[in-house]
Structure formats: C-alpha cells, structure tokens
C-alpha positions as CSV (number, residue, x, y, z in Angstrom):
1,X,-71.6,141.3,86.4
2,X,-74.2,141.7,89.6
3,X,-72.9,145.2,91.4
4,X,-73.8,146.5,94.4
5,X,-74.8,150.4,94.5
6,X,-73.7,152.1,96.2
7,X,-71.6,149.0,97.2
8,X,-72.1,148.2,100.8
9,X,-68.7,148.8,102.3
10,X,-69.7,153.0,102.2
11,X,-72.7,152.4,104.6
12,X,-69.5,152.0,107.1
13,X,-67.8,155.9,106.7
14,X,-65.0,156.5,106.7
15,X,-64.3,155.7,110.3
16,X,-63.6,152.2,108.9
17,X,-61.0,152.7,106.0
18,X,-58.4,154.6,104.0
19,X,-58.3,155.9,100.2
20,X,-55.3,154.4,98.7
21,X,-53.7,154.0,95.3
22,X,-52.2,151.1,93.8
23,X,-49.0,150.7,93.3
24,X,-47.3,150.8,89.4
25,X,-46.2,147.6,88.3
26,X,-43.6,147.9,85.8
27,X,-44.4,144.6,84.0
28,X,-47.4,143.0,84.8
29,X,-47.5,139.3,83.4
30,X,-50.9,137.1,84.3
31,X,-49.9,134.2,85.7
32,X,-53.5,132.6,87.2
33,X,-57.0,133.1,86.0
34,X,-59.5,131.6,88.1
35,X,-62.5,131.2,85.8
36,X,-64.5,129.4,87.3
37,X,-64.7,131.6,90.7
38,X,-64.8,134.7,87.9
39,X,-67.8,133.3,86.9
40,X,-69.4,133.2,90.4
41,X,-69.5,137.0,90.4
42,X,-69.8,137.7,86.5
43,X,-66.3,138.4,85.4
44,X,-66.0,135.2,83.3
45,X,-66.0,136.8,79.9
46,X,-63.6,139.8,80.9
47,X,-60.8,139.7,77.7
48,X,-57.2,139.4,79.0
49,X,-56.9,143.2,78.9
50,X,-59.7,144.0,81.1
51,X,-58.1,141.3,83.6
52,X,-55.2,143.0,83.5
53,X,-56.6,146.5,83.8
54,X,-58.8,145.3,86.5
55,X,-56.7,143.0,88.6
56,X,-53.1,144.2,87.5
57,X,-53.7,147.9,87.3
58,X,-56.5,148.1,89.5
59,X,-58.8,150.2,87.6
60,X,-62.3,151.1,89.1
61,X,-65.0,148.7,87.8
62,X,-67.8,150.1,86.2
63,X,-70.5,151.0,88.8
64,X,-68.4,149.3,91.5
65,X,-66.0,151.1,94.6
66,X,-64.3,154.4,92.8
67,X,-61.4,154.1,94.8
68,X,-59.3,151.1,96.7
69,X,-59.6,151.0,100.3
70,X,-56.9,150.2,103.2
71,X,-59.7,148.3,105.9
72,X,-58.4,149.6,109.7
73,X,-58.2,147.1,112.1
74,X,-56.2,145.9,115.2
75,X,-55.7,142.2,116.7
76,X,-53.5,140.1,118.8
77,X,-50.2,138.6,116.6
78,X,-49.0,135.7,118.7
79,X,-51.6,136.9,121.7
80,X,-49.9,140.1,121.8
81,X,-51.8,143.0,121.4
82,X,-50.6,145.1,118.2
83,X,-52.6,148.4,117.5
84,X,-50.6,149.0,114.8
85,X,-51.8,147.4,112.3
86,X,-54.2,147.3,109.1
87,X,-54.1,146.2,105.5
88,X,-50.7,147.1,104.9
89,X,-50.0,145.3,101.7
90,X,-53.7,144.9,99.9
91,X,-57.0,146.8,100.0
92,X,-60.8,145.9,99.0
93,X,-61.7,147.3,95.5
94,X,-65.0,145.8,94.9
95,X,-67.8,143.9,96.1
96,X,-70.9,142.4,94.6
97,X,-74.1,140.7,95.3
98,X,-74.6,137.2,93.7
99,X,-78.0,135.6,94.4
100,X,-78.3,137.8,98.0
101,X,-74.8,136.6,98.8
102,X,-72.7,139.6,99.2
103,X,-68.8,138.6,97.6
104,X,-65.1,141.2,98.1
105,X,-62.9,141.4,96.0
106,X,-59.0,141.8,98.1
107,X,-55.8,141.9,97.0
108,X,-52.5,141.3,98.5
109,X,-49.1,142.7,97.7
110,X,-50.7,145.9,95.8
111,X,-48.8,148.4,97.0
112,X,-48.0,150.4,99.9
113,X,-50.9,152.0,102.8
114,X,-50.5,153.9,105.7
115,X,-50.5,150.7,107.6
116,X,-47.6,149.2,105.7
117,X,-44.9,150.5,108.5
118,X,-41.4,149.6,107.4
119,X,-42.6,147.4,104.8
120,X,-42.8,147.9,100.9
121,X,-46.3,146.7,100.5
122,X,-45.4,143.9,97.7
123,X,-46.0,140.1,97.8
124,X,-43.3,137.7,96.8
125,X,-44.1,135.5,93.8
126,X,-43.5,132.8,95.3
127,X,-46.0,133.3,98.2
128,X,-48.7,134.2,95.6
129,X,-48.0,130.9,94.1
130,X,-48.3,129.0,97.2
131,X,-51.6,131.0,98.3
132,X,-53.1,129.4,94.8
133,X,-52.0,125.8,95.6
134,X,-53.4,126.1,99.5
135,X,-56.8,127.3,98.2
136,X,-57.1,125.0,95.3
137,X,-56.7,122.5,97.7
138,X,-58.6,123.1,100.5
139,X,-61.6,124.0,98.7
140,X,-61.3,120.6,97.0
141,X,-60.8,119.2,100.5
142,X,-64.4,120.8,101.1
143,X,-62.5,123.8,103.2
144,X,-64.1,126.9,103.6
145,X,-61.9,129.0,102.1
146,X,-61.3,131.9,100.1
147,X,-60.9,131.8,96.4
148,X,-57.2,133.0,94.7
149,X,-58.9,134.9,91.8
150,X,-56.0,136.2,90.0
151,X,-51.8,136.6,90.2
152,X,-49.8,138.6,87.9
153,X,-46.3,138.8,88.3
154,X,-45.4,142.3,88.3
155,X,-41.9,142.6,86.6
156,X,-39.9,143.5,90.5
157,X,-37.4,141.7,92.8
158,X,-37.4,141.8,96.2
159,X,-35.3,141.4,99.1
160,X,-36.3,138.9,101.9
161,X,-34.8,137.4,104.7
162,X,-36.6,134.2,104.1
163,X,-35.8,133.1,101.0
164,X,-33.6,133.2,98.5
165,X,-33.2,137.3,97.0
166,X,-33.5,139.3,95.1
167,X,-37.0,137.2,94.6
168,X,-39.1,137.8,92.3
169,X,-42.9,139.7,93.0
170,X,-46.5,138.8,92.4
171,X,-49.8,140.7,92.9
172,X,-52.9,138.4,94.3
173,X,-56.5,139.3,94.1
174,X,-58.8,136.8,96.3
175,X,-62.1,136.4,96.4
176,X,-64.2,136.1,99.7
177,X,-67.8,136.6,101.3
178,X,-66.1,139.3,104.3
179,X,-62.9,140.7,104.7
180,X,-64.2,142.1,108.4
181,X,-61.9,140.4,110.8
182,X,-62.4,139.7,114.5
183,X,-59.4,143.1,114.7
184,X,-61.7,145.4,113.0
185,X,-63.8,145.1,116.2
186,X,-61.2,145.4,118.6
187,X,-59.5,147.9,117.0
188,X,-63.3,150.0,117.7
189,X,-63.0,148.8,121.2
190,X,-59.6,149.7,121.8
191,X,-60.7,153.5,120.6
192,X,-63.5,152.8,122.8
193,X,-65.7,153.6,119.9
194,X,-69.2,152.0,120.8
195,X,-71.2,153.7,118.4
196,X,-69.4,152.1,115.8
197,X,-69.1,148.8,117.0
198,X,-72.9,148.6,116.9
199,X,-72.7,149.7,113.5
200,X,-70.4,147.4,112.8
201,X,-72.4,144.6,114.1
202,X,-75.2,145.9,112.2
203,X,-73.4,145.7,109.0
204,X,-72.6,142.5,109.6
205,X,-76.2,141.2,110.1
206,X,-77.7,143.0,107.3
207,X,-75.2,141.6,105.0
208,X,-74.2,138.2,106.6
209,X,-76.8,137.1,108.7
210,X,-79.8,138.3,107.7
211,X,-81.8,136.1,109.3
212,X,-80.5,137.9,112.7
213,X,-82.6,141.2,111.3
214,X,-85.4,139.8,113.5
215,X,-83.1,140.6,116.8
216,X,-81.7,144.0,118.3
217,X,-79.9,145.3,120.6
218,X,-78.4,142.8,122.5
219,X,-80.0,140.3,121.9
220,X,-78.5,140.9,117.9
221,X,-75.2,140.7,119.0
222,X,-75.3,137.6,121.2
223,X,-77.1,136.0,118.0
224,X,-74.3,137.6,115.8
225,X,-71.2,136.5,118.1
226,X,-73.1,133.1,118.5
227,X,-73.3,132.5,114.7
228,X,-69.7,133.9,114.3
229,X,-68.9,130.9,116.8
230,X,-70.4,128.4,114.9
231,X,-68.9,129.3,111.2
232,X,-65.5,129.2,112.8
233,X,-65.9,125.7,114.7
234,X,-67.0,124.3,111.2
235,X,-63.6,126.0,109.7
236,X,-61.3,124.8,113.0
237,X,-62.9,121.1,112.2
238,X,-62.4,120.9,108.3
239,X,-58.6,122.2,109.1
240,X,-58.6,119.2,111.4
241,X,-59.9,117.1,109.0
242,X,-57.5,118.2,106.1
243,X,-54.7,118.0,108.3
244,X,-54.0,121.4,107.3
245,X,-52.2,123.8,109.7
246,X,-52.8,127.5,108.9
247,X,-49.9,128.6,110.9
248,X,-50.9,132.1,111.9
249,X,-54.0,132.3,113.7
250,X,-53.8,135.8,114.8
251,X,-57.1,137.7,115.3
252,X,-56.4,139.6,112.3
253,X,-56.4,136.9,110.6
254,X,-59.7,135.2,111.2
255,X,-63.2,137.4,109.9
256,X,-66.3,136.8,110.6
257,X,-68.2,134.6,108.2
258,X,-65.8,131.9,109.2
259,X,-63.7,131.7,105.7
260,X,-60.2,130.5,106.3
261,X,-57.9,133.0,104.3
262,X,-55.1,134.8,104.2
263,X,-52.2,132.0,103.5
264,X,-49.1,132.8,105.1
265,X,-46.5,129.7,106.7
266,X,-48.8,126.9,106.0
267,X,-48.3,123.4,106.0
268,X,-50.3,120.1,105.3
269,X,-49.3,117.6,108.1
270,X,-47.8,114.6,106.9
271,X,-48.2,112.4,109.5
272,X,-50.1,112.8,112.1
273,X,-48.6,115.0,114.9
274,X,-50.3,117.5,117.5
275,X,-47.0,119.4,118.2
276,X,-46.4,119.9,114.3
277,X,-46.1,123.8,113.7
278,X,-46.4,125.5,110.4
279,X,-44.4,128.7,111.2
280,X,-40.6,128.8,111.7
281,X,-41.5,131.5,114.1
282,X,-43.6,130.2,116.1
283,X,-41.1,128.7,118.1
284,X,-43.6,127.9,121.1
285,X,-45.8,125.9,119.1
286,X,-49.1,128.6,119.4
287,X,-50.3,128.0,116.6
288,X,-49.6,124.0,116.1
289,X,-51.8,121.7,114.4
290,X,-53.2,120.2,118.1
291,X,-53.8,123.8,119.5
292,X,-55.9,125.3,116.4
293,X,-59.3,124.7,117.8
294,X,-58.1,126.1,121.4
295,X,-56.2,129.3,119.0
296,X,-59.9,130.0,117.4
297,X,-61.7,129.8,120.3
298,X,-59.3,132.0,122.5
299,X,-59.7,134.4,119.5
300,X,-63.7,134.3,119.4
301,X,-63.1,135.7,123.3
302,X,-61.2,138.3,122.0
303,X,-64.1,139.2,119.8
304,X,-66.2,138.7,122.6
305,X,-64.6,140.8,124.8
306,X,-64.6,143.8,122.4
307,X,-68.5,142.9,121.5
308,X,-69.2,143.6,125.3
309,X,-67.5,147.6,125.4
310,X,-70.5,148.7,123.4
311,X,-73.0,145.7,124.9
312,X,-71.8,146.1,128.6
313,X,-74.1,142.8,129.6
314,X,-73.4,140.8,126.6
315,X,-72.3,137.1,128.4
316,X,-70.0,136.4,125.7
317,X,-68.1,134.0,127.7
318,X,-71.1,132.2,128.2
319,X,-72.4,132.2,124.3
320,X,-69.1,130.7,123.4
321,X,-69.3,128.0,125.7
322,X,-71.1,125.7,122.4
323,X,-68.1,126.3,120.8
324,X,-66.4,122.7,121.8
325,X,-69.9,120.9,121.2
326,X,-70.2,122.6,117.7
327,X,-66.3,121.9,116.9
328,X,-66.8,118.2,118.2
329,X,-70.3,117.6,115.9
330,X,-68.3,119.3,112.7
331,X,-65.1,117.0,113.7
332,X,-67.6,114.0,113.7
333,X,-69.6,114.6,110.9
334,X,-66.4,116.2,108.5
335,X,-64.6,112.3,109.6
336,X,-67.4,110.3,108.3
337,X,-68.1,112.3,104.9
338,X,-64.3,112.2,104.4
339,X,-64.4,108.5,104.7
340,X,-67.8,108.4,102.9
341,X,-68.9,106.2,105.5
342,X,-72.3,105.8,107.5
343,X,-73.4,104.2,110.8
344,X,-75.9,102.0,109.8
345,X,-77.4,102.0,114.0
346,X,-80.7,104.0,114.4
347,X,-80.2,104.8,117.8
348,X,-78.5,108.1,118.1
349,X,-76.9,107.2,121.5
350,X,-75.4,103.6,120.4
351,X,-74.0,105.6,117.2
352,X,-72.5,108.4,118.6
353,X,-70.9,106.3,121.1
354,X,-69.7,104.1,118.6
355,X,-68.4,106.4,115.9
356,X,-66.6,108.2,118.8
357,X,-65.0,104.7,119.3
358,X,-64.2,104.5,115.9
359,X,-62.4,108.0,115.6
360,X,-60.2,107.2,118.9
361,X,-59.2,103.6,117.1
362,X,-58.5,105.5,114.0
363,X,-56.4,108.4,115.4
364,X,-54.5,105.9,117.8
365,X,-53.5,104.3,114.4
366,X,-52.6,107.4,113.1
367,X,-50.5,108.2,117.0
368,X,-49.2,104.9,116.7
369,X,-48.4,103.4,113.6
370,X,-47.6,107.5,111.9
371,X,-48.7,106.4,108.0
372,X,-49.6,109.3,106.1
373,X,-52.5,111.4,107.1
374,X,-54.1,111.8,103.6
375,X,-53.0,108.9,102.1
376,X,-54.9,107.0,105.3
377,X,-57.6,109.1,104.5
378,X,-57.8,108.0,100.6
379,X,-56.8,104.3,101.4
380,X,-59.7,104.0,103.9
381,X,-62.2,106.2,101.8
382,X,-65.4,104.3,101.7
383,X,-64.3,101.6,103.9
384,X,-62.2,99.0,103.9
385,X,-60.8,97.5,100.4
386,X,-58.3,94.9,100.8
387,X,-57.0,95.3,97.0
388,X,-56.4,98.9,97.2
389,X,-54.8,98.6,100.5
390,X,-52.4,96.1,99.2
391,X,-51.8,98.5,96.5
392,X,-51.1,101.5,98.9
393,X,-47.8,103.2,98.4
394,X,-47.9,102.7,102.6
395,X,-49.4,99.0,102.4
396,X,-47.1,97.7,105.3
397,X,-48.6,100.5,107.1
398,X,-51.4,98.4,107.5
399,X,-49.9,95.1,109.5
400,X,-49.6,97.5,112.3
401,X,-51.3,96.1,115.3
402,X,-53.5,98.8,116.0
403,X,-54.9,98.8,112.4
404,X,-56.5,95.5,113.0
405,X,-58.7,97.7,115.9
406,X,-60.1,100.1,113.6
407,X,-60.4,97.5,110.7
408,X,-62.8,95.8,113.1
409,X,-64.5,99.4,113.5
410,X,-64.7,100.4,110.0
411,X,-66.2,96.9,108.8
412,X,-69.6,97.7,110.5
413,X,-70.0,100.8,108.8
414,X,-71.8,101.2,105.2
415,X,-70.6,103.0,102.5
416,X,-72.3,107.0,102.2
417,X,-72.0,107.9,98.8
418,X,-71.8,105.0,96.4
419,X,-71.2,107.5,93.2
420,X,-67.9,108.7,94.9
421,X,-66.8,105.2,96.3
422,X,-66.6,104.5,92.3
423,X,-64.4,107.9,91.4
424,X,-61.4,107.1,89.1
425,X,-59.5,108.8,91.7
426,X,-59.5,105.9,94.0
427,X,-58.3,103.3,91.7
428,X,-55.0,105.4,92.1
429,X,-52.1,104.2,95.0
430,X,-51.5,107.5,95.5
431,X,-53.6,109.6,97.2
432,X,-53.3,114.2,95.9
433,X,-51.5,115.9,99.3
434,X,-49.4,118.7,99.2
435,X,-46.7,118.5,101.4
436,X,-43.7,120.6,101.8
437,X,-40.8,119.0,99.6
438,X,-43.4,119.1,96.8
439,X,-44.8,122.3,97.3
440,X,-40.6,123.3,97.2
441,X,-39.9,120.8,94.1
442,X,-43.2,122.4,92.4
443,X,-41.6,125.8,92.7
444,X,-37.9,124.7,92.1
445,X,-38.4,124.7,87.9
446,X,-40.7,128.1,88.0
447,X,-37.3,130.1,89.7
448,X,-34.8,128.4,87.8
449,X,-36.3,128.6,84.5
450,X,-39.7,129.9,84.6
451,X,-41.3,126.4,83.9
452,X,-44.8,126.6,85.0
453,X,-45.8,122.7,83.9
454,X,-45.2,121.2,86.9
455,X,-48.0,123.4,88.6
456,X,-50.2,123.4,85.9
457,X,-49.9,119.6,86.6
458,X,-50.4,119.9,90.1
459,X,-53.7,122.2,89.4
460,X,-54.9,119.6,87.0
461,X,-55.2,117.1,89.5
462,X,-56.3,119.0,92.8
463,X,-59.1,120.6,90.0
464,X,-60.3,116.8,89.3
465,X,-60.7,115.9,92.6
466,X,-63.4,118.7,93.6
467,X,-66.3,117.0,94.5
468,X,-65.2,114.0,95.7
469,X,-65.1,115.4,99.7
C-alpha cells in the first residue's frame, strides 16, 4: 500500500474539517469488492476481515489519517445559496500517493457529522447499489468518474419518503483523485477567509496541478481556475456523450479535478431528449440533460467568483470564456471515438466543417426519428454495417428519412480502431444501457428475496465492455 505521511489533507488545518467517528453498524455484510480499483492504491490483498475492519468499521489504516474527517464546505443547491452544509453523511479517512497521483478514500452513509442537520447520516441500500451500477458504467463508457470501492450492508432499516420503508441500509466507500468541491471555496469566501483560499488553491496545485508550481500569485490561480475549466468541459462532454444525466449539479457536488461523483437521482436517457430530467425534484428542469453543460459552466463562475475575494483582479469571467470551445472540441472528439470513426480529410478546416455536419445529421436523427440513444450509438459503432443494422432490436428505426442523411455522412468516414470494430460485443443486437425499468427490475429480486444474480449479471457485462470506448 503507497501512503502519504503525513497524508496531505493535514497541510490544510483544521480550518478545513471536523474529527468525527463512525457510526456502529450492527451487522455489517460485504456486498461489493472492487478489486481491481483496490489494487490501484494497494489494498488488493486485504483478507475479508481487514475489508471489513477497514471499510465497514472504519479503522485507521496503518500509517494513513488517525481519525475520519467531516470536509466543510458550502455551495448553491438548485442556484440557491445554502451555507449550511458539509459532509453530512460520509467523511475522508485516507488518502494515498500512487505513481505521483494523489487518490481519497470517501464514504457515504457512515454515520452522523455536525453537518448532518435533521438527517441520520445513513445511506439506503438501495442507493449504494445504484451508485455501483452508475460508476461501473460510466467508467466503461470512458466517463471520468469516481470508483465505488466497497458497500456493506449494515444490518438497519430506514425510513424514507421516496421509496418503499422501512428500507434497508448500506455503507459506500468511493474512491477519487479530490474530494475538494467548487463549495469548499465558497464556503472560504463566504467567511471572507482570503488567507485560506490561497491556501486552498495552493493545495490544489501542489497536489493536482503540479505543473502550475511554476506560477504564483495570480497568475496561479487564473492557471488553476483555467485548468479546473477544462477537466470539467471534458466531464460535461463524456456525460453528453453517454447520454447520462447526473441530475444534481449543485456546486457541492462538482470538485475540482473534474471527476463526476457523488450519484444521487441519475438517469441514462433513453431516447434522445434535451428537456429529460433526472430528479423528480427538479421540477423546473435545472438540471436536464440539454442544460448540463450551461449547469457546469454557471457553477465554474461560482468558483470564479469566490477565487476573486482573495484575488481581487482575477478576470474569471474572462478565463472561463474557453469553456464552450473546450466543451465543443471534447463533444467532437468524445462523438468520433464513440463511433470509432475517423475523417479521412487532411485539411483541418474541410473536416471540422464536415464532422460538425455529420453530428447535426446524426442528432436530427436522433430529434427526429427518437431510436435509442445507446443502442444508435452501438448500431452505428464503427460505421455503417448493413447486417448488424438489420439485426438491431430497433432495425425499422433505420427506414427513417433522416437516417438516409447521415448514412450518406457516415459512409465517408474510416473506421478508428480496427481491434474494437472486431469486439464480440458488436456481434450482439443488443447494445449494454442501463435505463430506469432495468435498474428497478435489477433491484426488484435483491428486496424481495435478497437475490443478488441478476446484478452480478449486469456487472458481468458492463465489466466486459471496458475498453471498448
């Protein structure tokens, strides 16, 4: 295991966290072992009593954090302000540096902080279950995202008002890069802490962006705040891409390596629809799939803005203005690799101009003719293939008038990656999604009778198509 020491998160103070302790779990049962992300930070060859003693009981790890700590931050819920906030239901217990790459370890449901208000701290089985499907997936979509690492049930029912209780309860330990959130800063602005928020940013170089070292003052923070801008277009594309809707993009909820995390009211489009909304709540459509490059970029001025109390000339505004050309390169170049496909032109004008041809035809399709967003995705992968078109589960799909438009489009284009054009996977009808009623029929056999195949299953196939995109 590669430890930090001290581990970086005490070069902060104090100023920046809370000592907590764990909640008891009555009757912790492991119910997902991520091994392969256990063995990105050396934890692979932990025996099943160490994982639970380390990710159930939440003992200190040798040489690691001695106690668990509640991060502090603020951030806008729904673009209202909420100072009130913080890690109410989870706390960062350990961090370590793989290959200069500097890795948290979270949790989620662990127990009650002093940020927890009126809540109890806990995390519902069921949404533990769901975080592990969302990040399985995305990451095999080629989403940044943050790893689930483990989930034990925890032997407690719940009451909740959205779904069905008493409910049963899970713990969730994730593994990402940061677990510094656009809030964290605000929260230093809001108590007009300057000091700090230059520390903060600081931090952030030194351990995120070290090649920003070679900057200060200023000049440091419009490199920072720049960089944070360009992770988070990358993320806002791939989302795009996936057809994935995070459902809340609150500014607590974003950090600033760019990882998407933190998997709440999700949804996976299934057919293409700008006004679709993840969140029951969101009952304005904030935070619908169409608006989730306008959300991130609305919060980056939030970070911006509380950048600029401690760097009184820093023109944030200004810095972020890249923002739409990085978003529109990432949406670009995320389209083509998810189609395998390459322009075959050499002239960078006549190719942009025609792949941006190419991704109108293909959305209009989408607008027009609705088939499935991944399925189009997998049926088109590589270009067009007549036989596995005709084998589609949506193959009438495909007489649609507007298909015959991009058909024209994708003909010109060459094939990317001839080793993935030739994956088993495409010799399927049926492309791996995860859309709601299966996500529900997934869960249906684990409440009623504690069957767990079906999502084995499901983890199967998501695992066997990492790779592929």
């Amino acid at each position: 295991m590669s430890t930090t020491a001290p581990p970086p998160i005490y070069e902060l103070g104090p100023e920046f966290y809370d000592e907590v302790q764990p909640a008891n779990f009555p009757k912790p049962q492991l119910r997902f072992r991520n091994q392969a992300a256990a063995e990105t930070v050396g934890l692979a060859h932990l025996s099943d009593q160490e994982w639970q003693d380390y990710f159930a009981n939440f003992k200190p790890m040798p040489g690691n954090m001695v106690s668990a700590l509640a991060l502090r931050y603020h951030g806008h819920q729904f673009r209202n302000y909420n100072p009130q906030i913080g890690d109410g239901r989870g706390f960062l217990y350990a961090q370590f540096l793989v290959k200069e790459k500097l890795y948290d370890l979270g949790t989620k449901g662990s127990g009650r902080t002093p940020y927890s208000r009126t809540g109890d701290g806990r995390l519902t089985l069921k949404g533990a279950f769901r975080e592990i499907l969302a990040t399985e997936l995305l990451e095999a979509y080629g989403v940044n995202t943050s790893k689930t690492f483990s989930v034990f049930e925890t032997g407690e029912s719940l009451e909740r008002h959205d779904e069905p209780s008493p409910t049963r309860a899970g713990v969730l330990v994730r593994l990402n890069h940061s677990h510094i959130r656009f809030g964290t800063f605000q929260r230093l602005a809001f108590l007009k802490e300057s000091d700090n928020i230059v520390k903060l940013v600081d931090y952030c170089v030194r351990h995120y962006y070290p090649d920003l070292l070679q900057y200060e003052g200023i000049e440091r923070a419009a490199a920072f705040l720049q960089n944070v801008s360009r992770q988070t277009a990358r993320t806002a594309a791939q989302w795009m891409m996936a057809g994935f809707v995070h459902g809340v993009l609150n500014t607590d909820n974003m950090n600033i390596t760019g990882e998407s995390f933190d998997y709440g009211p999700y949804r996976f489009m299934p057919k293409y629809a700008p006004a679709f909304t993840a969140a029951y709540f969101d009952q304005q459509g904030l935070y619908a799939y169409g608006r989730q490059p306008t959300s991130v970029l609305w919060n980056l001025h939030q970070l911006g803005f509380a950048l600029k109390f401690a760097y009184p000339n820093l023109p944030y505004e200004e810095l972020l203005e890249e923002f739409a050309d990085n978003f529109n390169f990432e949406s670009r170049r995320l389209f083509m690799h998810r189609l395998n496909i390459k322009n075959p032109l050499e002239d960078e004008r006549a190719s942009l101009e025609m792949d941006q041809e190419m991704m109108m035809n293909y959305f209009n399709f989408l607008a027009e003719a609705q088939p499935l967003f991944e399925q189009t995705f997998f049926d088109l992968h590589s270009g067009i293939n007549e036989d596995r078109l005709l084998r589609s589960v949506q193959s009438e799909v495909y007489k649609h008038p507007t298909f015959e438009i991009l058909k024209k489009n994708l003909e010109f284009y060459e094939v990317l990656d001839e080793k993935k054009a030739e994956h088993p996977y495409f010799e399927n009808t049926q492309c791996c999604s995860l859309l709601i009623d299966e996500l529900e029929s997934i869960w249906s056999p684990i409440a009623d009778r504690d069957d767990w195949t079906l999502f084995e299953n499901k983890l199967a196939q998501i695992r066997s198509i990492k790779g592929i995109y």
